[in-house]
C-alpha positions as CSV (number, residue, x, y, z in Angstrom):
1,X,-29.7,-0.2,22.7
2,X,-28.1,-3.7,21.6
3,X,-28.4,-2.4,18.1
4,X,-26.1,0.7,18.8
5,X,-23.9,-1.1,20.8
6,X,-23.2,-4.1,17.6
7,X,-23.3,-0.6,15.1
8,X,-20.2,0.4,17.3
9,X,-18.4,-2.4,17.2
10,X,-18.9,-3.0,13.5
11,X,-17.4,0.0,12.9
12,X,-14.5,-0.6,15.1
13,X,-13.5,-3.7,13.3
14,X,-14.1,-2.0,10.2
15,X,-11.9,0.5,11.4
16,X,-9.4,-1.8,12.6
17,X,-9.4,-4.4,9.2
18,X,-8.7,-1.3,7.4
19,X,-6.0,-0.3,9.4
20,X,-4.3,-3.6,9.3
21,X,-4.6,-3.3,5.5
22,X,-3.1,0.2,4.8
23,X,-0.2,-1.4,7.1
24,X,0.4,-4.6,5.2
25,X,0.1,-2.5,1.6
26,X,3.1,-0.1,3.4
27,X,4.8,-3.0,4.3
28,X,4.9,-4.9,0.9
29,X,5.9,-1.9,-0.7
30,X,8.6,-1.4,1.3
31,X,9.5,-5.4,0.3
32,X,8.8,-4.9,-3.2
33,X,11.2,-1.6,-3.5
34,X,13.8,-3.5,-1.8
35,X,13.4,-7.1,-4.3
36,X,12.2,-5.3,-7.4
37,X,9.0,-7.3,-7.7
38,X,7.1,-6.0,-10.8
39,X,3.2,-7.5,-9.4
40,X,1.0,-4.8,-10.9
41,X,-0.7,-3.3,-7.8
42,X,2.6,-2.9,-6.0
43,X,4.5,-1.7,-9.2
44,X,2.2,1.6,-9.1
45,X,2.9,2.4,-5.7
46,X,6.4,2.0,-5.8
47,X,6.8,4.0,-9.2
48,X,5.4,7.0,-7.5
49,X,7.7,6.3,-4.2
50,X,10.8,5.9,-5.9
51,X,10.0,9.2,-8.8
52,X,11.4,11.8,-6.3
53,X,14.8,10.1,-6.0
54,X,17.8,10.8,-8.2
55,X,17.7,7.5,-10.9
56,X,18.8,6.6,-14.4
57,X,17.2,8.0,-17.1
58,X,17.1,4.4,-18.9
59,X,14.8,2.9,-15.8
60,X,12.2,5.7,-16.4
61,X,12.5,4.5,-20.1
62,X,11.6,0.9,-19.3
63,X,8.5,2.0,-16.9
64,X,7.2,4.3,-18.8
């Protein structure tokens, strides 16, 4: 019975920790679009968010 009840709320802080981490990646994406940071992880995520939008041929150049 106490075993269950620990197993549960293991995997409600798991779930939550994770949670709280897919929102900070969003967020420093959104920070890292806005100042143009080039740190590796975020630079991957924000090449594939900002592909759809309308930009100069010579910024793809210097990504790719």
């Amino acid at each position: 019975m106490i075993k269950k009840k620990c197993q549960k709320i293991m995997n409600k802080a798991l779930h939550l920790s994770m949670q709280i981490a897919s929102m900070a990646a969003k967020r420093m994406t959104k920070i890292a679009v806005r100042k143009q940071i080039s740190h590796p992880l975020i630079k991957v995520k924000t090449e594939v968010n900002l592909r759809p939008k309308a930009s100069p041929p010579t910024m793809n150049n210097r990504n790719l």
